[in-house]
C-alpha positions in Angstrom: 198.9 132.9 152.6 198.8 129.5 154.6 197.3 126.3 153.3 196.4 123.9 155.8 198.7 120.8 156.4 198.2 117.8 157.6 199.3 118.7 161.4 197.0 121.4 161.1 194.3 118.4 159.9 195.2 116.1 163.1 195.2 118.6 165.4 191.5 119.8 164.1 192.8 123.5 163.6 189.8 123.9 160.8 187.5 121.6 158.4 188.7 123.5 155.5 191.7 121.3 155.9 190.0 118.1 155.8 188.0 119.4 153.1 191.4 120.0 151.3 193.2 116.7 151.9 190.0 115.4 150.7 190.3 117.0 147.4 194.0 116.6 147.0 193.5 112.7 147.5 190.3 112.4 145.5 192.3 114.0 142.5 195.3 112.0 143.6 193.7 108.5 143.0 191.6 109.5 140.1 194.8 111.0 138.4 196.8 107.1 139.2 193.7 106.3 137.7 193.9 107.8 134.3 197.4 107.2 133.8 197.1 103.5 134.3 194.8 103.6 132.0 196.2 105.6 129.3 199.6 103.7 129.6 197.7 100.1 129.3 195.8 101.7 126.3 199.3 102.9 124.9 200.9 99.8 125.1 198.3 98.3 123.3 197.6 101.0 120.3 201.3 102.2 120.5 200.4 105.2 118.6 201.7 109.1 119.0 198.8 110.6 120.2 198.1 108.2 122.7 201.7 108.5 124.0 201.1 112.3 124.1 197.6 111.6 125.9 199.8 109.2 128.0 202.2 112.1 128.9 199.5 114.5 129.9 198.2 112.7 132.1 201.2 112.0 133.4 201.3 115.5 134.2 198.2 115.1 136.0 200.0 112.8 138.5 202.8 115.2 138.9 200.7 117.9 139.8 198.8 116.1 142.5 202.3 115.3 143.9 202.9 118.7 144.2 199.4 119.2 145.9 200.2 116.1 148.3 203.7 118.1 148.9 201.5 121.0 149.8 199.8 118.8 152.7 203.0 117.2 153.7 205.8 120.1 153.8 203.6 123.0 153.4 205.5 124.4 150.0 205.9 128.1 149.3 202.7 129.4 147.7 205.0 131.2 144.6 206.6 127.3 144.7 203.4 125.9 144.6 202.0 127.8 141.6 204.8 128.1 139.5 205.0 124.5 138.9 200.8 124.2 139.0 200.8 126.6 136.3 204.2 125.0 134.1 202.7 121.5 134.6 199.1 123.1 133.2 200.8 124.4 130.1 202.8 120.8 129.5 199.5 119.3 130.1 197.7 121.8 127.5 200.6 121.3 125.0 200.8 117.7 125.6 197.0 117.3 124.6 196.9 120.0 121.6 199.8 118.1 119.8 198.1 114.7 120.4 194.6 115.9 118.5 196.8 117.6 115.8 198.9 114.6 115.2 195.6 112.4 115.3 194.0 114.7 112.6 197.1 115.0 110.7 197.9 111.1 110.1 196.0 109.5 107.1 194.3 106.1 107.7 194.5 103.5 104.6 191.5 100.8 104.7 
């Protein structure tokens, strides 16, 4: 299976390409987005689970690498997936360990 690139996007070969590159930027910018934010609100809590919060979201950022690698080099679909799919389970891991270590920690008044 073929995903569009970007040459197939300037030389108007289909709009499901600009429809894609749409996406992949959109999700691009809103995952810089996150982790900015989560990294400013680390640095100022400077607690676990917002360093693991911090971390999947980096994860986020990493996968839309991978989708802007897709536009750019056109990557192997197995490629592709297999790091999608790794990156989804850090991400999942990354998030499940942050609400179990928030639950976990006792707060004194």
């Amino acid at each position: 299976m073929h995903w569009p690139s970007v040459l197939d996007e300037v030389a108007g070969v289909s709009d499901i390409a600009t429809t894609y590159t749409a996406v992949v930027l959109f999700e691009s910018f809103f995952a810089l987005g996150l982790f900015v934010l989560l990294g400013y609100v680390y640095v100022e809590r400077r607690t676990v689970s917002y360093r693991w919060l911090w971390i999947a979201s980096m994860t986020l950022v990493v996968r839309s690498l991978v989708g802007v690698a897709q536009l750019v080099v056109d990557l192997e679909p197995m490629v592709h997936m297999t790091v999608d799919h790794g990156l989804d389970i850090v991400l999942i891991g990354a998030v499940l360990y942050a609400v179990y270590h928030a639950r976990s920690v006792t707060t004194t008044p």
